[in-house]
N, CA, C and O atoms as CSV, one atom per row, in Angstrom:
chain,resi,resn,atom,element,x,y,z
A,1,UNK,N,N,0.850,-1.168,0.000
A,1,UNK,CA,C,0.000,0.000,0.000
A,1,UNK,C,C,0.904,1.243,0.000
A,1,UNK,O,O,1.729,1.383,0.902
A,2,UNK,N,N,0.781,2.106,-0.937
A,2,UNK,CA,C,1.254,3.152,-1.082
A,2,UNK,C,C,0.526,4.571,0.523
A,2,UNK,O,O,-0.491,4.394,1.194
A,3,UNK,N,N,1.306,5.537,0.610
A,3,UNK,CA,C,1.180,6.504,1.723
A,3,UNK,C,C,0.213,7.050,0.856
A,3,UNK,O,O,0.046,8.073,1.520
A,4,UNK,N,N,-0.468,7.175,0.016
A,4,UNK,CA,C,-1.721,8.207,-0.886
A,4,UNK,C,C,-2.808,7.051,-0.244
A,4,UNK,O,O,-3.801,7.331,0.426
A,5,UNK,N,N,-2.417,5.867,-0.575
A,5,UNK,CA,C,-3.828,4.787,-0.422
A,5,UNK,C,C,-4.263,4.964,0.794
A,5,UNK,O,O,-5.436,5.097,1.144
A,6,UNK,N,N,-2.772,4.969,1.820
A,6,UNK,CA,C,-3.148,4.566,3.364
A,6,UNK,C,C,-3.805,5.867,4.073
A,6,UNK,O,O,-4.618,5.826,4.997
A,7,UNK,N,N,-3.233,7.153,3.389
A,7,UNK,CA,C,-3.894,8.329,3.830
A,7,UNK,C,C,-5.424,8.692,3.533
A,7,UNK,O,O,-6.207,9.245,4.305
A,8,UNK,N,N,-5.697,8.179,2.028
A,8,UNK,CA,C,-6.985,8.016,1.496
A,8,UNK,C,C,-7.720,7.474,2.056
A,8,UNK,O,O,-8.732,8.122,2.323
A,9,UNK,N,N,-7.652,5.783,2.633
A,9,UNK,CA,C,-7.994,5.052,3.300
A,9,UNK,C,C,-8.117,5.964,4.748
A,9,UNK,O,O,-9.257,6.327,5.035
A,10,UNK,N,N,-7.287,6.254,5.440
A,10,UNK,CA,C,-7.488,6.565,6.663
A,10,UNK,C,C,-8.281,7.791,6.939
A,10,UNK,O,O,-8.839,7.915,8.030
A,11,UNK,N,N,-8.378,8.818,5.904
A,11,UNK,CA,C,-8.729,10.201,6.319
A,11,UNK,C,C,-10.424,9.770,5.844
A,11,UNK,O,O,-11.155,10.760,5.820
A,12,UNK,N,N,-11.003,8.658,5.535
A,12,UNK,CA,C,-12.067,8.355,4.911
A,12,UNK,C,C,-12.774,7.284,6.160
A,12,UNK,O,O,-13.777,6.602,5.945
A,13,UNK,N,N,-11.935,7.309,7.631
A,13,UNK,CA,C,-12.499,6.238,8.191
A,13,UNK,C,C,-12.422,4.482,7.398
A,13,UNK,O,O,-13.136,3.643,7.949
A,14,UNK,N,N,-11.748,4.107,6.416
A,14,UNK,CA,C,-12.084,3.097,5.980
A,14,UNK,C,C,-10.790,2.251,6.726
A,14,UNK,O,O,-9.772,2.154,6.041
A,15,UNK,N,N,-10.775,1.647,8.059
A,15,UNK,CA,C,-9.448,1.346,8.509
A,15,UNK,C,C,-10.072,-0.452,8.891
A,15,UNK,O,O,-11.152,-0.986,9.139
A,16,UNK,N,N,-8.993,-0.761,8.780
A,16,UNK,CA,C,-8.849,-2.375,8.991
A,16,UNK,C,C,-7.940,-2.923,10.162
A,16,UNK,O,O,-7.429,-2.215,11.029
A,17,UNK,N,N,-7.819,-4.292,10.051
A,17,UNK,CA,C,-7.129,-4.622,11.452
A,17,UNK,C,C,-5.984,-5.359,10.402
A,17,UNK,O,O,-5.352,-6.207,11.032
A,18,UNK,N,N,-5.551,-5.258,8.964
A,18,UNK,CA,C,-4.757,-6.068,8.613
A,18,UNK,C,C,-3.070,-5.455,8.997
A,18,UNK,O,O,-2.609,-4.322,9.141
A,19,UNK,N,N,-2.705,-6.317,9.040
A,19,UNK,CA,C,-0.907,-5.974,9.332
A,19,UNK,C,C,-0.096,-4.388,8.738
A,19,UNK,O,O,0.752,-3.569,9.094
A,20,UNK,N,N,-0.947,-4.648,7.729
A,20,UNK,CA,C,-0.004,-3.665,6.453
A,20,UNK,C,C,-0.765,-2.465,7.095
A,20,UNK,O,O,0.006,-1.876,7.852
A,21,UNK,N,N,-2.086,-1.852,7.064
A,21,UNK,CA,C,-2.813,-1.189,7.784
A,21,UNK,C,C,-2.264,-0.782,9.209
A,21,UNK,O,O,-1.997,0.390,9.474
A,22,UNK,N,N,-2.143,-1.599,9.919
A,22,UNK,CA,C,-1.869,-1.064,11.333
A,22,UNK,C,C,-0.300,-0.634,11.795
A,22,UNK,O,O,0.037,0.137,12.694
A,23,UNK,N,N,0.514,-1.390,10.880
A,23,UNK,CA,C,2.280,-0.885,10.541
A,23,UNK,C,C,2.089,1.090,10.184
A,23,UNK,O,O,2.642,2.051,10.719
A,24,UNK,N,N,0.745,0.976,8.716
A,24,UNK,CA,C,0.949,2.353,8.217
A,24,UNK,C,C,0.290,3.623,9.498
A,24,UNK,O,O,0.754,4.708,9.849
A,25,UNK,N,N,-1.015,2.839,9.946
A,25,UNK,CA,C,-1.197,3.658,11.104
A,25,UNK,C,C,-0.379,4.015,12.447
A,25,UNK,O,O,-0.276,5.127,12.965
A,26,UNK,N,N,0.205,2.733,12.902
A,26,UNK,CA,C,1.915,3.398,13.624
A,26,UNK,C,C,2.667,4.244,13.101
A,26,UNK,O,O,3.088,5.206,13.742
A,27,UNK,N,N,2.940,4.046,11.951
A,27,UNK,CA,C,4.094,5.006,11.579
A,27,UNK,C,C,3.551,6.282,11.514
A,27,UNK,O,O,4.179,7.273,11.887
A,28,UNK,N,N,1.853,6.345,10.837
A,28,UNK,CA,C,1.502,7.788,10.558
A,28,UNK,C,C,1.309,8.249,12.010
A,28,UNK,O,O,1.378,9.471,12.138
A,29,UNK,N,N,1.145,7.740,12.824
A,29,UNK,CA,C,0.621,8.545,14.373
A,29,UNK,C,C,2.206,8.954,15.040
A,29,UNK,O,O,2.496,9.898,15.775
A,30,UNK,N,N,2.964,8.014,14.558
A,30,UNK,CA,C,4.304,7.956,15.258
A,30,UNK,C,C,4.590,9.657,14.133
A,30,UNK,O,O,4.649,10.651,14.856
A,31,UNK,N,N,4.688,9.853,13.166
A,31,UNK,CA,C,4.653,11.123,12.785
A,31,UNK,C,C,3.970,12.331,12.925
A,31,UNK,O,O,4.370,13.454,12.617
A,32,UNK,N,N,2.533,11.888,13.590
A,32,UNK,CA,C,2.117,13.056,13.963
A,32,UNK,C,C,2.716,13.818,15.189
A,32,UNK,O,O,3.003,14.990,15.433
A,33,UNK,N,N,2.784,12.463,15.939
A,33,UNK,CA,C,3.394,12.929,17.262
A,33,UNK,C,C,4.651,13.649,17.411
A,33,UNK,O,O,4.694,14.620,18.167
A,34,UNK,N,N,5.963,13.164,16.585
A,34,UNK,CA,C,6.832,13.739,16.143
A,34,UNK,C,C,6.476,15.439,15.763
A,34,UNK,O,O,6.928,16.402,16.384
A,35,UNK,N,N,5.821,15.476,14.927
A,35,UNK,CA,C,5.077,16.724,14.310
A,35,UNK,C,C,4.957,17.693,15.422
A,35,UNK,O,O,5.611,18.704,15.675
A,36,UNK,N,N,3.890,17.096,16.066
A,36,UNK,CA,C,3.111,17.802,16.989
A,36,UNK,C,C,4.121,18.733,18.227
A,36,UNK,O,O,4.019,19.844,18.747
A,37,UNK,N,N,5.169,17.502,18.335
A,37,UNK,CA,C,5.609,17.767,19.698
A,37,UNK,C,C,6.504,19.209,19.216
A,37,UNK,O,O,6.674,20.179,19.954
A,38,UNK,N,N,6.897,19.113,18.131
A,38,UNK,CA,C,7.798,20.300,17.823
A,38,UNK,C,C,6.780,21.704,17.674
A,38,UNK,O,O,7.410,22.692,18.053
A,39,UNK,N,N,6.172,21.853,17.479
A,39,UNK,CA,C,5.267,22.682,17.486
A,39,UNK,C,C,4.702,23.517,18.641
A,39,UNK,O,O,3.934,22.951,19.420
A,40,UNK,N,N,5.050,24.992,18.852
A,40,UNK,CA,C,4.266,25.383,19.940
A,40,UNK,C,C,2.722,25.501,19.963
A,40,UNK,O,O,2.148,26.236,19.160
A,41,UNK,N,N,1.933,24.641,21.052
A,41,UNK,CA,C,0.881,25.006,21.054
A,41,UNK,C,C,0.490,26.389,22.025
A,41,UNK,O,O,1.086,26.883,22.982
A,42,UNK,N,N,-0.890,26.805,21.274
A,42,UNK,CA,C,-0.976,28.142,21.900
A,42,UNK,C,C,-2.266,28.166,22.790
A,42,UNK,O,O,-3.301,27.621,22.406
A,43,UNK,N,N,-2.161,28.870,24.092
A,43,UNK,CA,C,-3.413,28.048,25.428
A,43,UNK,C,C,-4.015,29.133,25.006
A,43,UNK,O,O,-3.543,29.852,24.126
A,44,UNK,N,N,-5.256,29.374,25.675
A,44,UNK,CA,C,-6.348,30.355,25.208
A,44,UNK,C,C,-7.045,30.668,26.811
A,44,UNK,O,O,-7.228,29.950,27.794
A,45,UNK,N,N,-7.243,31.722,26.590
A,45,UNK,CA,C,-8.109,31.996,28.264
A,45,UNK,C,C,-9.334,32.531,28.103
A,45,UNK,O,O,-9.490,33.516,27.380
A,46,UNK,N,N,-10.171,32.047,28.644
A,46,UNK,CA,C,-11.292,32.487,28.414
A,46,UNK,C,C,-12.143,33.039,29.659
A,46,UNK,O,O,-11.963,32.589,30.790
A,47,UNK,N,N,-13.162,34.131,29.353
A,47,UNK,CA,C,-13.302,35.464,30.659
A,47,UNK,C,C,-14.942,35.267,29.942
A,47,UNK,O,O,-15.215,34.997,28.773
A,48,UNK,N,N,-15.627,35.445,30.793
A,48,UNK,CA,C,-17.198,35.032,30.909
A,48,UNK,C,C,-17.801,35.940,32.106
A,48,UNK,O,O,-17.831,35.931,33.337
A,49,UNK,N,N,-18.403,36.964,30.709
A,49,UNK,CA,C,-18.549,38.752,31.576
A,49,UNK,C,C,-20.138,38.501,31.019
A,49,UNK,O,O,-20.543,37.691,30.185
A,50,UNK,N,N,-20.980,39.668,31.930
A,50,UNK,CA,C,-22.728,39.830,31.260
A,50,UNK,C,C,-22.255,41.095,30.381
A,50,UNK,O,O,-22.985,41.178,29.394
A,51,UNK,N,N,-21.002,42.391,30.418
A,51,UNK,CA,C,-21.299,43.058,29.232
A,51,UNK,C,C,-19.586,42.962,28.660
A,51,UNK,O,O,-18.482,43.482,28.817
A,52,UNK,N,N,-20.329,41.865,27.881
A,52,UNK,CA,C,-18.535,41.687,27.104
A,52,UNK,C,C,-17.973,42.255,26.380
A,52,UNK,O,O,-16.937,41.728,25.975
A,53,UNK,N,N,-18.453,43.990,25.692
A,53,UNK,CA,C,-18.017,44.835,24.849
A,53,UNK,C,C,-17.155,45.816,25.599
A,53,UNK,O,O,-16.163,46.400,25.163
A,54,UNK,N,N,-17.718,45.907,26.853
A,54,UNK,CA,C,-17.315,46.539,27.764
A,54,UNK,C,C,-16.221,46.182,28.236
A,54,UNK,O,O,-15.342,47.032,28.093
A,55,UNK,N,N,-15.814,44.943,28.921
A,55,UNK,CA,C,-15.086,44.239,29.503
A,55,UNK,C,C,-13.856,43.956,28.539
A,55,UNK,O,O,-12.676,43.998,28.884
A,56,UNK,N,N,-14.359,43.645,27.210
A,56,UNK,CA,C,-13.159,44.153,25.823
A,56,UNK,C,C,-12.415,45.187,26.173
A,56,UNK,O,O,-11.299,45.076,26.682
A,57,UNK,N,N,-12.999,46.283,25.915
A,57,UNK,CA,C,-12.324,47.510,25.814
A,57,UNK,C,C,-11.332,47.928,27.131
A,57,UNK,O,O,-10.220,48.451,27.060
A,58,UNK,N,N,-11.909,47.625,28.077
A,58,UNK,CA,C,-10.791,47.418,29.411
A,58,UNK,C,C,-9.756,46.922,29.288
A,58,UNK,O,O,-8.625,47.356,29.507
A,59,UNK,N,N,-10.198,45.740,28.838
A,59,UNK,CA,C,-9.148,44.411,28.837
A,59,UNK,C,C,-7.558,45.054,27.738
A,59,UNK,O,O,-6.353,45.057,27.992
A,60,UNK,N,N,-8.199,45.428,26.760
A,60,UNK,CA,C,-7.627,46.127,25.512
A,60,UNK,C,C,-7.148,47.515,25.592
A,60,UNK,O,O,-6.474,48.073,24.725
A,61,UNK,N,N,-7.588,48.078,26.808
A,61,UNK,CA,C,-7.090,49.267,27.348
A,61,UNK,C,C,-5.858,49.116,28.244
A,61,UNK,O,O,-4.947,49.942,28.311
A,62,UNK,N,N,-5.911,48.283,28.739
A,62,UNK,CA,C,-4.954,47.848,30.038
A,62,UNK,C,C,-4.358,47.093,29.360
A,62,UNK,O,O,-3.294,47.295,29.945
A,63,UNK,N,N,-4.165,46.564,28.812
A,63,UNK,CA,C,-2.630,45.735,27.834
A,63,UNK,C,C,-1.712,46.727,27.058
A,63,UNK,O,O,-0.532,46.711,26.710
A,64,UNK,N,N,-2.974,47.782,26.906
A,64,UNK,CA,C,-2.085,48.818,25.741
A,64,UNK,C,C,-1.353,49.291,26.731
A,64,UNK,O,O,-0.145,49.157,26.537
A,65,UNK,N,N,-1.788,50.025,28.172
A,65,UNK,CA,C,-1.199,50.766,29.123
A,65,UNK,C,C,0.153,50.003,29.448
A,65,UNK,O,O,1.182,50.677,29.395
A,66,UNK,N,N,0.269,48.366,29.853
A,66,UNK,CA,C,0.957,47.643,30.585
A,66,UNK,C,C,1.813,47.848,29.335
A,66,UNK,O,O,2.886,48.337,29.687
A,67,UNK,N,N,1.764,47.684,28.150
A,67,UNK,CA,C,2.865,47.718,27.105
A,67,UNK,C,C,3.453,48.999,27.099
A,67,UNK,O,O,4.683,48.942,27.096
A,68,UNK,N,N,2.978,50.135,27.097
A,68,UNK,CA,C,3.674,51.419,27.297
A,68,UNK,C,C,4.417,51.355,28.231
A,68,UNK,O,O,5.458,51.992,28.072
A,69,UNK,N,N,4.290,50.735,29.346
A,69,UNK,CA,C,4.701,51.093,30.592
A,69,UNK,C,C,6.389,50.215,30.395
A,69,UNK,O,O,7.464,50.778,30.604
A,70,UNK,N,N,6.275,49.168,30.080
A,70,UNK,CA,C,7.172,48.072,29.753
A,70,UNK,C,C,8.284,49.007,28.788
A,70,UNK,O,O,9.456,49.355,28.929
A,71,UNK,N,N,7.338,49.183,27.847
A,71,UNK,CA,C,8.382,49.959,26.602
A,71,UNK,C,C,9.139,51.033,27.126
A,71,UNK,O,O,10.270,51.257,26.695
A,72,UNK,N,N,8.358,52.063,28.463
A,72,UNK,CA,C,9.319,53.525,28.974
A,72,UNK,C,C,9.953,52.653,29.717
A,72,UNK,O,O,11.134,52.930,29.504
A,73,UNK,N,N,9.918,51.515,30.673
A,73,UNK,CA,C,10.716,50.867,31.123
A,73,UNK,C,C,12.062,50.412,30.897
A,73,UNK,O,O,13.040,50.487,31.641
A,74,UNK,N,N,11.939,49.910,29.702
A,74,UNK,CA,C,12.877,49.281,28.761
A,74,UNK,C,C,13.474,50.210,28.053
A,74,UNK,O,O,14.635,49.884,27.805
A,75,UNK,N,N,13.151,51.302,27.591
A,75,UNK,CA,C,14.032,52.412,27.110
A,75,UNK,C,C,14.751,53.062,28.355
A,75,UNK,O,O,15.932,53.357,28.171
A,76,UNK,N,N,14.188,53.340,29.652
A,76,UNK,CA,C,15.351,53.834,30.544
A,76,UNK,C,C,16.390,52.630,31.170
A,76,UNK,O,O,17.450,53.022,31.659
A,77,UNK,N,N,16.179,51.598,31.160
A,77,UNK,CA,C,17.061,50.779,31.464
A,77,UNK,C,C,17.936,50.645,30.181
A,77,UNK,O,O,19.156,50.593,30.023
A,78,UNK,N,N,17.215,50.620,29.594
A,78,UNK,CA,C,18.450,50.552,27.764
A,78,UNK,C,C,19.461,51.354,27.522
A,78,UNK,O,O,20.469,51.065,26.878
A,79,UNK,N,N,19.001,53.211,28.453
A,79,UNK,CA,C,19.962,54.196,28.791
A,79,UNK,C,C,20.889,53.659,29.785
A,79,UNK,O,O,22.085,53.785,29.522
A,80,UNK,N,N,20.479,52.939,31.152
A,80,UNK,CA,C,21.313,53.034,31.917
A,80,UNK,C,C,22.333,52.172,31.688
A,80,UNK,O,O,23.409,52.473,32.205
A,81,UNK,N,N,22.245,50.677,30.725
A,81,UNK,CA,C,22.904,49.783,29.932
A,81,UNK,C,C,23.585,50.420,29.904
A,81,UNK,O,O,24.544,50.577,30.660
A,82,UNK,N,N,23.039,51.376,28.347
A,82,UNK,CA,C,24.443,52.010,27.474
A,82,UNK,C,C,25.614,52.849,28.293
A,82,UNK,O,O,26.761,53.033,27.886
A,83,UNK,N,N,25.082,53.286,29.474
A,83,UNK,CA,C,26.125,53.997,30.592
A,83,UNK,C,C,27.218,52.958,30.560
A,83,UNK,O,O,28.318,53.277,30.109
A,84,UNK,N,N,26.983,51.670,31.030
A,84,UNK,CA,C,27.884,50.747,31.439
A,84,UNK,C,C,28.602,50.638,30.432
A,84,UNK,O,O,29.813,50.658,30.654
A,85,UNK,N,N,28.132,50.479,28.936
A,85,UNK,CA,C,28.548,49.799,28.077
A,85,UNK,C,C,29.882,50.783,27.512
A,85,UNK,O,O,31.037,50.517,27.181
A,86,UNK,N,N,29.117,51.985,27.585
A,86,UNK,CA,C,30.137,52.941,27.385
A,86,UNK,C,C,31.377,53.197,27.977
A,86,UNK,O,O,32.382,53.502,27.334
A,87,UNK,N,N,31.315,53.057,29.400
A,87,UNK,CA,C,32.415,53.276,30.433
A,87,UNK,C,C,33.272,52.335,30.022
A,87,UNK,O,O,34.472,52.604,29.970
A,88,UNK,N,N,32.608,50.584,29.521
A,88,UNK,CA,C,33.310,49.906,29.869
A,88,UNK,C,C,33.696,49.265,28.754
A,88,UNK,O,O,34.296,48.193,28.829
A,89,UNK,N,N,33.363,49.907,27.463
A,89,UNK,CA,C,33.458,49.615,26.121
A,89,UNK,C,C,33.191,47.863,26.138
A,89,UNK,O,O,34.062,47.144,25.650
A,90,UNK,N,N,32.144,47.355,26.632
A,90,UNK,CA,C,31.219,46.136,25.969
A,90,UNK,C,C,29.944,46.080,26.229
A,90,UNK,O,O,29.408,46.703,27.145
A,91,UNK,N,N,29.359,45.314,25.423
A,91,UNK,CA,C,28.432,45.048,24.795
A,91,UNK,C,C,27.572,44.337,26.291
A,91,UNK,O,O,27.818,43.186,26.649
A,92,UNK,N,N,27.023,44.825,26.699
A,92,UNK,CA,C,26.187,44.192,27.787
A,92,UNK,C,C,26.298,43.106,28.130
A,92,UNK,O,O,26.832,42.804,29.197
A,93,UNK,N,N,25.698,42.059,27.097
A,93,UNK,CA,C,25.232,40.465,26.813
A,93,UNK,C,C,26.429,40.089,27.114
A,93,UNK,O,O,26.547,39.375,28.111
A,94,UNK,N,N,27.720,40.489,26.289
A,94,UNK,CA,C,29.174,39.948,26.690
A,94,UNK,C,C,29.871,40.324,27.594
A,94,UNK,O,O,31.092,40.170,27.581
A,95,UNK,N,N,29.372,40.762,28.336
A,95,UNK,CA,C,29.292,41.511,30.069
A,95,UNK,C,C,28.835,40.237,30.830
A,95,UNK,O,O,29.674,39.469,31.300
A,96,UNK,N,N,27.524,40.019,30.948
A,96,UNK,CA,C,27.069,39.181,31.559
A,96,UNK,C,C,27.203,37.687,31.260
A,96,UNK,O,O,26.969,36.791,32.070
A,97,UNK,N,N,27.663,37.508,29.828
A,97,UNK,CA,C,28.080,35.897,30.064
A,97,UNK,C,C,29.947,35.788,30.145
A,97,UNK,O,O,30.609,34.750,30.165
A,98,UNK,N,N,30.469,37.261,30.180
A,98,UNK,CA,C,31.648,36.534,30.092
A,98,UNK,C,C,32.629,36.919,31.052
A,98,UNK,O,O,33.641,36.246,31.251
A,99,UNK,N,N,32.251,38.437,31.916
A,99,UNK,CA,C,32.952,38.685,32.410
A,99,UNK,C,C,32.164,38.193,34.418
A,99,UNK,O,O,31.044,37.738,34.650
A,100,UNK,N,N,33.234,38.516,35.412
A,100,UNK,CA,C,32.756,38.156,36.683
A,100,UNK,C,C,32.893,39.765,37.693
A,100,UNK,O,O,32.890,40.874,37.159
A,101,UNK,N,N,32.960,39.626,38.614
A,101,UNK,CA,C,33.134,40.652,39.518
A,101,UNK,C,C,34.604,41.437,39.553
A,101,UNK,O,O,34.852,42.640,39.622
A,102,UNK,N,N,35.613,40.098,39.465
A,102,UNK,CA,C,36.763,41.091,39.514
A,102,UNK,C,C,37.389,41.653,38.199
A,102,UNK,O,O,38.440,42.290,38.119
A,103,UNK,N,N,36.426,41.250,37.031
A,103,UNK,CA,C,36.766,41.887,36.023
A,103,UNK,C,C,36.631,43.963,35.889
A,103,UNK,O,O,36.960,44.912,35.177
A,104,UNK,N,N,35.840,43.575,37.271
A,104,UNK,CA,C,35.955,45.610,37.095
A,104,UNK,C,C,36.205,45.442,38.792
A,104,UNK,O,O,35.488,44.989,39.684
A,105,UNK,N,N,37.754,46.108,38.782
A,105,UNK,CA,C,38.830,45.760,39.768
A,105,UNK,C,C,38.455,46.833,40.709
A,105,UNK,O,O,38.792,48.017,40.696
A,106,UNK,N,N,37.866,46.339,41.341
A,106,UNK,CA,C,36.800,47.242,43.071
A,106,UNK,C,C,35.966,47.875,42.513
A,106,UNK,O,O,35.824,49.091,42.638
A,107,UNK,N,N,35.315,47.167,41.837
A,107,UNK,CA,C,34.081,47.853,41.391
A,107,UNK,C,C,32.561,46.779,41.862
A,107,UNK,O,O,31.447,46.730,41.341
A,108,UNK,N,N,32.984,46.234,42.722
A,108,UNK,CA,C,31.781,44.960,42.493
A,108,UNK,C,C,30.320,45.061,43.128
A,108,UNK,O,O,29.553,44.102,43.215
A,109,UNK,N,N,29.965,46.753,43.690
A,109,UNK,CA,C,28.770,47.021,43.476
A,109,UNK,C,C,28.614,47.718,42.104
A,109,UNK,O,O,27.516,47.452,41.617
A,110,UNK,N,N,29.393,48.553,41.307
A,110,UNK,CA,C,28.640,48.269,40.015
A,110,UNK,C,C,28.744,47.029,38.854
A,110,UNK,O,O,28.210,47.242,37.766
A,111,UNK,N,N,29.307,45.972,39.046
A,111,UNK,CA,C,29.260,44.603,38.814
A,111,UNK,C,C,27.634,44.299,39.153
A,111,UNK,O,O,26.889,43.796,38.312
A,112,UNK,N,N,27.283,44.602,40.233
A,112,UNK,CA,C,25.980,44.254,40.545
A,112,UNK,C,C,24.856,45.201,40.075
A,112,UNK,O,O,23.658,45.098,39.815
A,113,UNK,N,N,25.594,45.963,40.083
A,113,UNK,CA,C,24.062,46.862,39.543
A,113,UNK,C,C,24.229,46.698,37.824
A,113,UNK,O,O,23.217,46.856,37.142
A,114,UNK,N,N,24.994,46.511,37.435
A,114,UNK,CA,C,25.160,46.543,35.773
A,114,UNK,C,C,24.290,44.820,35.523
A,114,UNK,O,O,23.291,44.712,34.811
A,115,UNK,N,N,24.827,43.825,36.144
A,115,UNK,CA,C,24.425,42.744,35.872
A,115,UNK,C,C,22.519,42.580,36.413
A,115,UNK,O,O,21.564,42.001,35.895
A,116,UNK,N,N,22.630,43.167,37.299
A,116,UNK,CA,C,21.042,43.671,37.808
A,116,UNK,C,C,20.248,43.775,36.864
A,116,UNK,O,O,19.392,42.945,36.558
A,117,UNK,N,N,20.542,45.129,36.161
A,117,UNK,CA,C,20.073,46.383,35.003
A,117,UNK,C,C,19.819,45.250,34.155
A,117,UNK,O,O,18.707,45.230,33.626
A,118,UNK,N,N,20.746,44.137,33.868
A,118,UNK,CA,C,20.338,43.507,32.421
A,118,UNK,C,C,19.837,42.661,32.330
A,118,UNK,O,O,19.516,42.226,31.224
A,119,UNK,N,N,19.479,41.907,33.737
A,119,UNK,CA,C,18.563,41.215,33.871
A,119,UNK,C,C,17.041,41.738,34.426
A,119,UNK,O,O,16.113,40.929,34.435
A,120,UNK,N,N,16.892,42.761,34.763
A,120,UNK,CA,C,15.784,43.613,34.845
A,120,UNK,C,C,15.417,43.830,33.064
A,120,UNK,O,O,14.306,43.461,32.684
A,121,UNK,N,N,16.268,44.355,32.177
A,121,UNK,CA,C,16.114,44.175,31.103
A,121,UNK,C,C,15.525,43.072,30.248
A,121,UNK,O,O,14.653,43.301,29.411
A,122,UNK,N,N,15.872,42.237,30.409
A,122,UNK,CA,C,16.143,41.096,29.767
A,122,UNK,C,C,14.688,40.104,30.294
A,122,UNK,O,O,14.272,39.144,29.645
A,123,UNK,N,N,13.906,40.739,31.960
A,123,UNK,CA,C,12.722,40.631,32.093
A,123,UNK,C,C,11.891,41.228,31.701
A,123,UNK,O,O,10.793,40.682,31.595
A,124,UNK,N,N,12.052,42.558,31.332
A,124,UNK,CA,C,10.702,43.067,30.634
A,124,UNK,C,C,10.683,42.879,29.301
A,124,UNK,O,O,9.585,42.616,28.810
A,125,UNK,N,N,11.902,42.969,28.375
A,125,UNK,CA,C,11.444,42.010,27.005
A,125,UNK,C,C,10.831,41.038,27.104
A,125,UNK,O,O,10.103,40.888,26.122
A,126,UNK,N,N,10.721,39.993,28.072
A,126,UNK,CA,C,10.281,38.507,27.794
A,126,UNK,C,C,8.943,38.984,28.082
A,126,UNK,O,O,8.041,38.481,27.413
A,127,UNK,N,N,8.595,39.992,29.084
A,127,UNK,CA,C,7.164,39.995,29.663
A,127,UNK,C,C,6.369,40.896,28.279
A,127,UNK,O,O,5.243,40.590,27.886
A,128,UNK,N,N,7.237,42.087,27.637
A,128,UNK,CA,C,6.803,42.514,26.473
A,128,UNK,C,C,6.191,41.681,25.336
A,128,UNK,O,O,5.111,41.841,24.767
A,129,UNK,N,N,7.447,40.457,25.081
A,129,UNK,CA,C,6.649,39.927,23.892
A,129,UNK,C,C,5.846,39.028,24.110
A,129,UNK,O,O,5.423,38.358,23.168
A,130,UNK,N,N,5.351,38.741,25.697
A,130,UNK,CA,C,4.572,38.047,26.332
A,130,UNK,C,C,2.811,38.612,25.552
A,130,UNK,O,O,1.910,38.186,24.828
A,131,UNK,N,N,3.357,40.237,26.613
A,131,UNK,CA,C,1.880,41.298,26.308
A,131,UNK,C,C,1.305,41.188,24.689
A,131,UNK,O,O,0.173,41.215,24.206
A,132,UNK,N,N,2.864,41.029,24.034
A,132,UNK,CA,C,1.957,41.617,22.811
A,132,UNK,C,C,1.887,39.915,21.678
A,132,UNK,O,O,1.667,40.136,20.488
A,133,UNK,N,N,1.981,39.120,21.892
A,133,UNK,CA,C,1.441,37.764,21.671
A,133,UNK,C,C,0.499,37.790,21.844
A,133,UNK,O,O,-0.224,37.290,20.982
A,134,UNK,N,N,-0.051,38.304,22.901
A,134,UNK,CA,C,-1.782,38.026,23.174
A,134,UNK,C,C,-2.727,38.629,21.943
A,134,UNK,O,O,-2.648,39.723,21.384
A,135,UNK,N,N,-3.592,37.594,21.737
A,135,UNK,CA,C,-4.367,38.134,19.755
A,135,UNK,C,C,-6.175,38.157,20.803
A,135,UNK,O,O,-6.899,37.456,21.509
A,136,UNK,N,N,-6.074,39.269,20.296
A,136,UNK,CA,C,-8.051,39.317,20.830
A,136,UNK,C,C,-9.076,38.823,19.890
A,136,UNK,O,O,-9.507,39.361,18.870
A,137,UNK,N,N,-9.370,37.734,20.413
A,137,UNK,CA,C,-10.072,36.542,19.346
A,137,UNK,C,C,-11.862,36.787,19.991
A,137,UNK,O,O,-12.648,35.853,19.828
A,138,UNK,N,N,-12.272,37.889,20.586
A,138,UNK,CA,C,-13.628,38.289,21.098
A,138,UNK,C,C,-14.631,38.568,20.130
A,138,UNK,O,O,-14.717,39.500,19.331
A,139,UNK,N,N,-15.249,37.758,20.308
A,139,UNK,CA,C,-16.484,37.927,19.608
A,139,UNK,C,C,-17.799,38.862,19.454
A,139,UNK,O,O,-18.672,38.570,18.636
């Protein structure tokens, strides 16, 4: 049996218990699963209001706000970065994975506040592209 027959066959309900049949249905499930698992699935939340046009526009008001807020966030920490980056001619990211405390020689409260800053950073991007992933699927 060819993969056209067995798919034909299968997507038609016409399934059997013979050998050749149940080999092609392992393998095809064993591929979906494969498939599947690589794939992000996406969860959905659902909010059950008496005036749901209303409760929209809130909802859609306050994401816009929380994203502004994130974004002035992330632009003054992006300034205070570039302070470091400047003083210390690198690149943030190669700050934090490569250098340690005594790489800035008695400096190791701003070691901490620089490595702080970029992980304060580095949380509100994730929570940003968190906010703005969210798709308003309201009816």
């Amino acid at each position: 049996m060819s993969s056209e027959e067995f798919f034909d066959k299968y997507s038609k309900g016409k399934m059997n218990d013979d050998i050749e049949f149940v080999e092609w249905s392992n393998d095809y499930q064993h591929y979906l699963d494969m498939l599947f698992s690589k794939e992000i699935k996406m969860g959905q939340i659902i909010l059950r209001t008496n005036t749901p046009e209303e409760a929209s526009d809130i909802l859609k008001e306050a994401l816009a706000t929380e994203a502004s807020r994130l974004k002035y966030s992330l632009n003054l920490a992006k300034k205070r970065l570039k302070r470091f980056e400047n003083k210390y001619n690198i690149p943030s990211e190669k700050f934090i994975n490569e250098w340690s405390a005594e790489d800035l020689k008695d400096k190791d409260l701003e070691y901490v506040e620089w490595a702080g800053e970029y992980h304060l950073f580095s949380r509100l991007n994730e929570r940003l592209a968190v906010l703005e992933s969210i798709e308003n699927v309201a009816s």
